[in-house]
C-alpha positions in Angstrom: 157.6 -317.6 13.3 155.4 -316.6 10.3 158.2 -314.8 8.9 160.4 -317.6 9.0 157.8 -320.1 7.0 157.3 -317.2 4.4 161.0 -317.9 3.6 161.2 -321.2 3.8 158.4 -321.1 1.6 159.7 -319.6 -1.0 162.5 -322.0 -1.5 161.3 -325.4 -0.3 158.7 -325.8 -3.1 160.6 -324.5 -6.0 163.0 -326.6 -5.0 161.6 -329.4 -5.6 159.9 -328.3 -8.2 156.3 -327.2 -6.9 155.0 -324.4 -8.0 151.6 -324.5 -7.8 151.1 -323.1 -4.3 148.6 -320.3 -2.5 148.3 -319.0 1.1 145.1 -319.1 2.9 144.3 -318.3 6.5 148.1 -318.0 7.4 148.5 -321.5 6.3 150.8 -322.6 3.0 148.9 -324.9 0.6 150.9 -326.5 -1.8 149.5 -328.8 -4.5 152.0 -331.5 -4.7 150.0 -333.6 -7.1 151.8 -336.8 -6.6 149.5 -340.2 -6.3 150.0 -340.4 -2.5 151.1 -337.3 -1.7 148.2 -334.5 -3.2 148.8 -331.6 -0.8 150.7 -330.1 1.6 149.7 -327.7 4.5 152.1 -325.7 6.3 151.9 -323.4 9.3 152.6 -322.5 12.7 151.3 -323.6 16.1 148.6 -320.3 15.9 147.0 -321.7 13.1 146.6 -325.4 13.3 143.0 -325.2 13.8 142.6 -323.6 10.0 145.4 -326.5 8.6 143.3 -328.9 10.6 140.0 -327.5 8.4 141.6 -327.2 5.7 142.8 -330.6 5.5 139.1 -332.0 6.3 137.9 -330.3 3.6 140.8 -331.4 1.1 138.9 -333.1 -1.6 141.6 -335.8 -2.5 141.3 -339.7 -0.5 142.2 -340.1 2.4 146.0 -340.0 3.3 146.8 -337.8 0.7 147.1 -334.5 2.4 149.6 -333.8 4.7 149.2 -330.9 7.4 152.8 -329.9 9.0 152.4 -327.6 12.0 155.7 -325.7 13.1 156.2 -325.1 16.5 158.4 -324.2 19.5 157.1 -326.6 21.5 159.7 -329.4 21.9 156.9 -332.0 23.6 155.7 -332.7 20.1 159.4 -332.5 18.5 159.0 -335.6 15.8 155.4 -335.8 16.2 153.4 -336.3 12.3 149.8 -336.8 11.4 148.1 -337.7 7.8 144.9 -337.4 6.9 
């Protein structure tokens, strides 16, 4: 699954036109940079515990950064969270 957001990765942002993105602890961080929409996390299931911290630590108001969690799990198909 890591694989698979490494590729995605490459493309999504650049697409639509964010390049100003690192990796960290297995988890994508782009700096989107719009008003309501400052940064986005991206990982798998295995690491939603360092998205989670990394999101908490974020130093942009609240409901600006949004951590996306892919996983196989269909329960949680849909699911979203802001923080």
């Amino acid at each position: 699954m890591d694989e698979l957001l490494g590729r995605w990765q490459r493309g999504w942002p650049l697409s639509r036109g964010w390049t100003n993105y690192t990796s960290t602890e297995h988890v994508i961080v782009v700096q989107v940079g719009e008003p309501d929409r400052r940064l986005e996390l991206f990982t798998t299931d295995e690491h939603a515990e360092a998205a989670a911290r990394l999101a908490l630590a974020a130093p942009h108001p609240p409901g600006t950064t949004r951590p996306t969690v892919i996983t196989t799990d269909l329960r949680h198909h849909g699911d979203s969270a802001t923080t």
